[in-house]
Steps between C-alpha positions, in 0.01 A plus 500: 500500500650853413583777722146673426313200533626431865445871604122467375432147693638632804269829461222292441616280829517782730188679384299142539454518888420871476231379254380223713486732816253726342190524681170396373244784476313486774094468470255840574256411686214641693591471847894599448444758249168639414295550788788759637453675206057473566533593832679819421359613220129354503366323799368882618211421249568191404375308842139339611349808652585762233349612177750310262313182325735239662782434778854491434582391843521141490581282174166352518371831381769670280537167309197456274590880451849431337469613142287802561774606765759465236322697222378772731843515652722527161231711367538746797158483542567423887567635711281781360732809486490794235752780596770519205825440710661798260343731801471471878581237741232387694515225828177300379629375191415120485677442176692161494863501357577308242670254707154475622301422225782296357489248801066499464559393154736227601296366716210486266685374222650225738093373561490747837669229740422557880845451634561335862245680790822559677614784275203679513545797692250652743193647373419889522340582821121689481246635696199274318341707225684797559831691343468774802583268742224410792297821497399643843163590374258385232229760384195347291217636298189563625315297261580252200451606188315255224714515188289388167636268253494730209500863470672865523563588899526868613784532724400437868523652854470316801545582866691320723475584829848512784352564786792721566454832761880602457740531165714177458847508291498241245817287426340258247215484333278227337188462295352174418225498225236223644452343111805655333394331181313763448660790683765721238613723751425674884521857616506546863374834669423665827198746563353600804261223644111599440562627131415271198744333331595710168779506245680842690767382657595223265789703367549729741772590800277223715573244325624183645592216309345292182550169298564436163582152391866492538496708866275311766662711753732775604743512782720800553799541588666510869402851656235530211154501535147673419194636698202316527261755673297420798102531510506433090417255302668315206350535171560226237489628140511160331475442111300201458519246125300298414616169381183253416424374844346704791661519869473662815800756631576611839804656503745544756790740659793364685670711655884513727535779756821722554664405813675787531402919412580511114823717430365522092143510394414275176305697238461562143441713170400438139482678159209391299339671195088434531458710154645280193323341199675189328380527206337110311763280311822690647763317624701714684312781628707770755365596828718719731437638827709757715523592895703733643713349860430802719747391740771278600353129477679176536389263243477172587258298220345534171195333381367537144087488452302433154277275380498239221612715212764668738866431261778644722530767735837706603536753793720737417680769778566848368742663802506843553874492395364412154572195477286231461492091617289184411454397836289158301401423190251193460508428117232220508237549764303207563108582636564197725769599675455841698868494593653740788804580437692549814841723471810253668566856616293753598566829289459829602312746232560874540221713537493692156473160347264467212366108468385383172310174424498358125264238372453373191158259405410301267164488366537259157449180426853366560414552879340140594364720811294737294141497587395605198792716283216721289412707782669847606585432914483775803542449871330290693487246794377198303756298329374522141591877607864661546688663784839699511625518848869468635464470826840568774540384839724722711583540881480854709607630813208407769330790679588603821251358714567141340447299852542139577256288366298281739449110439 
């Protein structure tokens, strides 16, 4: 054998054991590797006594489940999330990494193996049917209401009475639709007790809380927290659907007191244009709105509102430096998904600041959501109707004679 040939069998002799050492790739499996990733990302909805249509938990429930979780995963469909990550950073963001989604689609491809019970971490701990936590006090309606089977549904106001003789500070709060089938979203209220529930206060300074389908509840952050009024009531705006079948709703308010005097008060602004006309058959109609930040405000969430032919919406801050910042831009708004956008940062806007709020709709055909595309569309509270809001959350300096709240 020649010189070559001898260096080349002894290359390929010392590189053999390095060969045979190499590992096997090792199985993804359920226990070991996916539900870590579902009890991060998912199991908040995702879990027996929540809205989402099944459990992923336990294998027994996220199994039959398998392919839908991989198409709806690689899709980006889930975790529902809008915000184009070219602007803002925000600390909700559920969106799996592609390391993520890569290791769901393994273990689908694979045939979804469960894996040995012994890798299987502990399971996320929650108070039963609510994201709040235990709530120290439940508030109901009055009455139920009888929702028909088929129909258009004025929006609703119900009273629920607290009871309460003294203000309370609110840490978290919770509303749970009693038939959320058939329940689109909640606005939560206080008015003085004795007066009849009406739409006032639904987007005023005493509001309280709400749900939308991807927000059950709201907990604020340490030192945080917002005044629920004594000797009022709650008033429920709710916007009713109906879907075919009838039901009966009695809706509820969970709520977490502050143990401690607040040292920020939680409360909010919008911009939202009433006046607009999209006109039939466009695709890409503009609505902007504009408010002027009349003083220092720490901003500390963003939440987009329009109906089904709502496209995209963009908020916009126009400093009294002259400059200006996207502070988030949502270029496919989904109806389904009333996202809040929560800042990982609270960020302080200078008074002088002018907000503006761009929309764009789309009223043709080519918008599978389209009632019916032929018809010019104004404001309105039904859903065949349009909105432009973009709501803000912010926190403020308490008042002075903030006092200890009693349990």
């Amino acid at each position: 054998m020649g010189r070559w040939g001898c260096a080349t069998l002894l290359a390929a002799l010392v590189a053999a054991p390095s060969l045979a050492a190499a590992e096997p790739q090792t199985e993804v499996t359920f226990t070991k590797d996916v539900a870590p990733i579902f009890y991060k990302r998912c199991a908040e909805c995702h879990r027996p006594t929540m809205f989402a249509p099944m459990s992923l938990l336990t294998y027994e429930s996220a199994r039959p489940w398998a392919k839908s979780i991989k198409q709806k995963t690689t899709s980006r469909q889930m975790p529902p999330w809008g915000a184009d990550p070219a602007y803002g950073s925000f600390k909700n963001d559920p969106r799996l990494s592609q390391n993520e989604i890569d290791t769901i689609v393994a273990w689908v491809d694979a045939g979804a193996p469960k894996g040995e019970a012994a890798d299987l971490p502990p399971a996320p701990m929650f108070a039963e049917g609510w994201s709040i936590g235990t709530p120290d006090a439940v508030f109901t309606m009055d009455e139920e209401f009888e929702i028909p089977a088929t129909g258009e549904i004025p929006y609703k106001y119900f009273k629920v009475p607290t009871n309460l003789t003294e203000d309370k500070w609110i840490q978290a709060i919770e509303i749970h639709p009693g038939t959320r089938a058939h329940v689109h979203h909640v606005l939560a209220f206080t008015q003085p007790v004795g007066r009849p529930p009406s739409p006032g206060g639904a987007l005023g300074p005493t509001n309280i809380g709400g749900v939308t389908p991807n927000k059950p509840g709201v907990v604020f952050a340490p030192g945080v927290s917002r005044l629920l009024r004594g000797n009022s009531d709650i008033v429920l705006q709710i916007h009713y659907t109906t879907n075919g079948t009838a039901a009966t709703d009695r809706t509820v308010v969970g709520v977490v007191y502050a143990k401690e005097p607040p040292t920020r008060l939680a409360v909010g602004g919008m911009a939202l244009n009433p006046r607009f006309v999209i006109p039939a058959n466009d695709g890409n109609h503009e609505v902007t709105a504009t408010r002027m930040i009349e003083k220092d405000t720490l901003l500390t969430s963003l939440t987009p509102h329009m109906h089904v032919r709502g496209k995209d919406m963009t908020y916009i801050a126009h400093y009294p430096d002259g400059t200006s910042e996207t502070l988030l831009s949502v270029p496919k708004y989904d109806f389904n998904w009333q996202i809040t956008y929560e800042l990982a940062t609270p960020k302080t806007i200078p008074a002088g600041t002018k907000m503006e709020v761009i929309a764009h709709y789309d009223n043709s055909a080519g918008n599978k959501s389209n009632p019916d595309p032929s018809k010019d569309v104004k404001w309105g509270d039904q859903t065949w109707e349009e909105m432009m809001i973009g709501f803000w959350s912010s926190i403020v300096e308490p008042p002075a004679k903030a006092t200890a709240p009693q349990q």
